[in-house]
C-alpha positions in Angstrom: 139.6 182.9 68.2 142.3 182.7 65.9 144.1 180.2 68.2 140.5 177.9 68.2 140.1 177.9 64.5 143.7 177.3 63.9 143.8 174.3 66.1 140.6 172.9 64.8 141.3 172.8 61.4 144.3 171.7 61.5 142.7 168.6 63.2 140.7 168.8 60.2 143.6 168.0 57.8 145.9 166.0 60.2 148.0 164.4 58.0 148.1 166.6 55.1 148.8 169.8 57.6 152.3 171.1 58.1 153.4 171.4 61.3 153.7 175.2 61.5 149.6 175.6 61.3 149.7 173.9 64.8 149.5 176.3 67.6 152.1 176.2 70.5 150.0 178.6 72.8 147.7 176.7 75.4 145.8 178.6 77.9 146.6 178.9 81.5 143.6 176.1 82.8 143.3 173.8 80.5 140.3 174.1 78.2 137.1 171.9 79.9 139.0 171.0 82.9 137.6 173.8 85.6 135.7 172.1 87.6 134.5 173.6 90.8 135.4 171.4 93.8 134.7 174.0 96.4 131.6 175.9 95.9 133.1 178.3 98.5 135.2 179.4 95.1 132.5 179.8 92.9 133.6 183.5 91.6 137.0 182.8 91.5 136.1 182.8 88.0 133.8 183.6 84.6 133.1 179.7 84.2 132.9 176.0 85.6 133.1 173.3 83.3 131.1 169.9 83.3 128.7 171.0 86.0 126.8 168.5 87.6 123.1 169.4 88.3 121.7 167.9 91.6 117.8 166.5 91.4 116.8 170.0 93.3 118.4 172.1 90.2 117.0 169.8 87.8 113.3 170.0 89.2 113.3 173.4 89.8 114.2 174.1 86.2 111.8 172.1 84.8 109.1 173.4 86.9 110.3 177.2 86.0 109.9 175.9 82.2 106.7 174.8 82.9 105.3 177.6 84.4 106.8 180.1 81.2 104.8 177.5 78.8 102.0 177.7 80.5 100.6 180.7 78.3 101.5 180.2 74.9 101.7 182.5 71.9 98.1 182.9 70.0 98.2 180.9 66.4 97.2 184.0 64.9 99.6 185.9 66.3 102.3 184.1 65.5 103.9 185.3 62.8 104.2 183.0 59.2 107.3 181.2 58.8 107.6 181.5 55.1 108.4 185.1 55.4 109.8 186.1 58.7 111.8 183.5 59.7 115.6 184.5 60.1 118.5 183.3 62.2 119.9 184.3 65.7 121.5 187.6 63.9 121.5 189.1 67.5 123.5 186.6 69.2 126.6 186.0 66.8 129.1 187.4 69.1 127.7 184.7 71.6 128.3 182.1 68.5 131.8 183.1 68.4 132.8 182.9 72.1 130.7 180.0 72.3 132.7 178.2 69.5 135.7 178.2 72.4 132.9 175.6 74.3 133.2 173.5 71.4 136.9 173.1 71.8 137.1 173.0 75.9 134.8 169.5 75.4 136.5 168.8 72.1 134.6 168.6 69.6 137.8 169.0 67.6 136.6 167.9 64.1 139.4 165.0 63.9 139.0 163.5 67.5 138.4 159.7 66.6 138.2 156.8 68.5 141.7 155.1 69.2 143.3 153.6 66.5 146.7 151.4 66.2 146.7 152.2 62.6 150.1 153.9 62.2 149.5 157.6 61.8 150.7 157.6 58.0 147.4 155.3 57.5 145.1 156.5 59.7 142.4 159.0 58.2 140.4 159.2 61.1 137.0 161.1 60.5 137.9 162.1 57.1 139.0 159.0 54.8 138.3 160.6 51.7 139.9 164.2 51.4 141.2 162.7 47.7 137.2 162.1 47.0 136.3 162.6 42.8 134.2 165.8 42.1 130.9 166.2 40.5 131.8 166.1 36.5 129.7 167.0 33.6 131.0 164.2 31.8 133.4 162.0 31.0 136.8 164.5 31.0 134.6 167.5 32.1 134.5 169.1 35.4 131.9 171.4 37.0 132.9 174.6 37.7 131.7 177.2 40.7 133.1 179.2 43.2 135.8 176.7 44.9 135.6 174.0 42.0 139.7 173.6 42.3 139.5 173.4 46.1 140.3 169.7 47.4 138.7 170.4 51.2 135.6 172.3 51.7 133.9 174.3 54.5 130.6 175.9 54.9 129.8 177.7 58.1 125.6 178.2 58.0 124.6 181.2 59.5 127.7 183.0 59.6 125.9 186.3 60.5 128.7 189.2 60.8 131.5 187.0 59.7 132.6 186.6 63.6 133.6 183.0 63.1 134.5 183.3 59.1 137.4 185.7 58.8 139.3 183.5 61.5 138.8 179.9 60.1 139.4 182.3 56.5 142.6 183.6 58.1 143.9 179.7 58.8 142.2 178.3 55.6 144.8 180.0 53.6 147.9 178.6 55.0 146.2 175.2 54.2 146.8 174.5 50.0 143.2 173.8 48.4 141.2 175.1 51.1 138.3 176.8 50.3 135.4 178.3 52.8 131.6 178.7 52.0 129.3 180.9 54.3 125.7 181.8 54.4 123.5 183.9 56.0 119.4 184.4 55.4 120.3 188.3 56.1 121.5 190.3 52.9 122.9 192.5 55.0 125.0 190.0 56.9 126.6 188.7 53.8 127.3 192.2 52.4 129.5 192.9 55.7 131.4 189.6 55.2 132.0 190.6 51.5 132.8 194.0 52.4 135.4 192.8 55.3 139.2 193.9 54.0 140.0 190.2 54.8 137.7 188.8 52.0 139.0 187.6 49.0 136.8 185.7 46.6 139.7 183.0 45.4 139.3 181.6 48.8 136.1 182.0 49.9 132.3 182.9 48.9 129.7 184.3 50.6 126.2 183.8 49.6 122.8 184.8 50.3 120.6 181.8 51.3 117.1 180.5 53.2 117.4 177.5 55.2 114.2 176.8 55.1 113.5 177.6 51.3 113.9 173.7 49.4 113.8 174.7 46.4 116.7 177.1 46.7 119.9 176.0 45.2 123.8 176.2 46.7 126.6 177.8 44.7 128.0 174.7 44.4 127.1 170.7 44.1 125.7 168.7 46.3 128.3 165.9 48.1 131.6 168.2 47.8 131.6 169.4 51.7 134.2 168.0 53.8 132.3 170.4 56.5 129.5 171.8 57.4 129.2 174.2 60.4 125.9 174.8 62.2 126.5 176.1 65.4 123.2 178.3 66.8 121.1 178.1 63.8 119.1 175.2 63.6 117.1 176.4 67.3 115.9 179.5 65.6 114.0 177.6 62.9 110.7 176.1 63.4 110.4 172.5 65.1 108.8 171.3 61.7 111.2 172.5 59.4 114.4 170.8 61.2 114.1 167.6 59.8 114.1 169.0 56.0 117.3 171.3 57.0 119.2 168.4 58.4 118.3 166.2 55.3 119.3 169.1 52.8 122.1 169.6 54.6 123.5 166.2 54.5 123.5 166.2 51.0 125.8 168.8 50.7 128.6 166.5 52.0 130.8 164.0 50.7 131.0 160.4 52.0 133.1 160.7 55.4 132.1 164.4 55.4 131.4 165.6 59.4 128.6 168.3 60.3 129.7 170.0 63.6 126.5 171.2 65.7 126.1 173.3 68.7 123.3 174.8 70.1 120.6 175.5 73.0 120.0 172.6 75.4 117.1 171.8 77.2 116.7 174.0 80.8 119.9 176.4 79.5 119.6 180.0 81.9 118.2 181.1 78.5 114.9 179.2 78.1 114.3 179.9 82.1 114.7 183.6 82.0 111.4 184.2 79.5 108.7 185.7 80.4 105.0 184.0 80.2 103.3 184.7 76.9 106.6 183.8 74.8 106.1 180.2 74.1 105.5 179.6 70.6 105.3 175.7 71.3 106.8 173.4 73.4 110.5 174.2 74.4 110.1 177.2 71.5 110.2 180.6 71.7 109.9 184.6 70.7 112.6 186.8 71.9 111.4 190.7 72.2 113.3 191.1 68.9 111.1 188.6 66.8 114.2 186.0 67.0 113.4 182.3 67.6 115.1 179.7 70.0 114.4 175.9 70.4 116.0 174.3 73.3 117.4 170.7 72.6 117.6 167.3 74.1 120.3 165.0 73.4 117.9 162.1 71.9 116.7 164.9 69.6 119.3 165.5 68.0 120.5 162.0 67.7 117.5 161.2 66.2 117.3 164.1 63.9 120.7 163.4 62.0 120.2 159.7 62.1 117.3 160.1 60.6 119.1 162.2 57.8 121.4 159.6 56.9 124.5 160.7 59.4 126.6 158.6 62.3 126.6 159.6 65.1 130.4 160.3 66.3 129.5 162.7 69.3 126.7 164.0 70.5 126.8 165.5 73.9 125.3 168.0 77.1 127.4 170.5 77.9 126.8 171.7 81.2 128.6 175.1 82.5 128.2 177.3 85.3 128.7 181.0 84.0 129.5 183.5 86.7 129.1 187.1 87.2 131.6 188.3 89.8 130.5 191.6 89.7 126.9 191.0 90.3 127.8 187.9 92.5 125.1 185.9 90.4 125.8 182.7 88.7 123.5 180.6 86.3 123.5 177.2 84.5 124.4 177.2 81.1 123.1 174.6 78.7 124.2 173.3 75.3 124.1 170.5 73.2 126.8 169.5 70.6 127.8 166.8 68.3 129.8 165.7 65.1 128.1 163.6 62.6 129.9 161.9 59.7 128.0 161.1 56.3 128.7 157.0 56.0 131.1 156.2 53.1 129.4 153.8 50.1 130.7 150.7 51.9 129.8 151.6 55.0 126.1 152.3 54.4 124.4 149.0 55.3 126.5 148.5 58.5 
């Protein structure tokens, strides 16, 4: 993990990055290049990159979806979102091996489109790392926790603190770095706080609802240079998305980038429940009172459009995941994407 987070956000601040927070260690198959050419070989290994679904696969899925909808959840037994509403906190060690998914398709937060621009120019995804902070007025500055920080992070969700201390671990070799995290458990965010790795001068962990508006952040709105939101937004409810994603755009500066990852529509996951789970369509109870939504590409593209954001990727990722031991292998579904809040002069393009 280390490895990931070091390589990612160092992507983050190409440029401004010395050379020693690149890694030199690169995996034995390159990351997202698998592929299974002979299905003969299919538990040679854990997992197959890029899969490619034929029309059988696709219709049998859709058809297995079907039938696990076909009894839904009773309104009145579903229970009320204001209150009981909480984030996957049973799947955060998935969150953090599925963050190496992220990097096998690259969704490396500085991957741009080819430039010519000569590398000393070129700012890529994030033009404005020298952006002006909030003030108070003129010659006064706002302060909270990270005021002094020049390039800001928040990981939503961050559960455990699986994905925090490593990103935390690189963020400190990086000069005015400085790392948010939230989770909507309070006992999440005391383990993070209690971790021996914690140190409040570099990052702050805070107690916060999603789904709550009215809530405030520790900080000001447009100061994020990222925001983080990998396997959250499918365990809120289909009609409180949009208001997430809008919230959550404010929080970030002009050229700022949300990274996303989550379910995708006919993952292993949404086939395997049981009849009597659906809450609505393509949404779901787990056994533990957990929620998941299962996403479609146009979705989420129109989701963080709709909140203001450009789209700069937004992709299916399709993986075969393989249990040798059991000799059993099953499609895995996910959908990612970067999305870059438009700077002032780039707003009515």
């Amino acid at each position: 993990m280390n490895v990931i987070w070091r390589n990612c956000i160092c992507r983050l601040r190409q440029g401004k990055v010395p050379h020693r927070c690149q890694s030199g260690v690169h995996p034995v198959a390159p990351l997202g290049s698998r592929i299974l050419t002979d299905p003969a070989k299919v538990f040679e290994h854990n997992m197959w990159d890029h899969m490619q679904w034929s029309e059988e696969e696709e219709d049998a899925a859709r058809k297995q979806v079907e039938e696990n909808s076909a009894t839904r959840v009773a309104p009145e037994e579903q229970v009320d979102q204001n209150s009981k509403e909480k984030v996957e906190g049973s799947s955060w060690d998935q969150v953090g091996s599925n963050f190496s998914s992220m990097q096998r398709t690259e969704i490396d937060c500085q991957k741009s489109p080819v430039s010519s621009a000569p590398r000393s120019e070129e700012r890529s995804d994030f033009p404005n790392q020298d952006f002006k902070e909030h003030s108070d007025g003129p010659g006064k500055t706002e302060h909270f926790p990270g005021s002094s920080a020049t390039f800001r992070i928040l990981e939503v969700g961050c559960g455990a603190g699986n994905c925090v201390f490593p990103i935390l671990n690189t963020l400190r070799n990086i000069p005015g770095s400085f790392l948010y995290c939230c989770d909507f458990a309070s006992e999440a965010v005391e383990l993070v706080k209690s971790h021996a790795s914690y140190s409040e001068a570099h990052c702050c962990a805070f107690l916060h609802d999603l789904c709550d508006d009215g809530l405030a952040y520790p900080f000001p709105d447009g100061i994020l240079d990222v925001v983080l939101l990998v396997f959250v937004l499918s365990s809120i409810h289909p009609d409180r998305m949009q208001a997430v994603v809008e919230r959550l755009s404010k929080l970030l500066k002009p050229g700022g980038m949300l990274l996303f990852r989550d379910l995708g529509r006919y993952d292993n996951a949404q086939l395997r429940f049981k009849t009597g789970r659906c809450l609505s369509e393509n949404f779901y109870v787990r056994g533990d009172g957990t929620r998941a939504y299962f996403f479609t590409k146009g979705e989420i593209h129109r989701m963080f459009c709709e909140a203001g954001l450009h789209e700069k990727q937004n992709l299916v990722d399709h993986r075969l995941q393989v249990n040798r031991k059991k000799q059993v292998a099953m499609h895995r579904v996910w959908v990612q994407g970067k999305f870059q809040k438009p700077l002032p002069w780039t707003q009515r393009s």
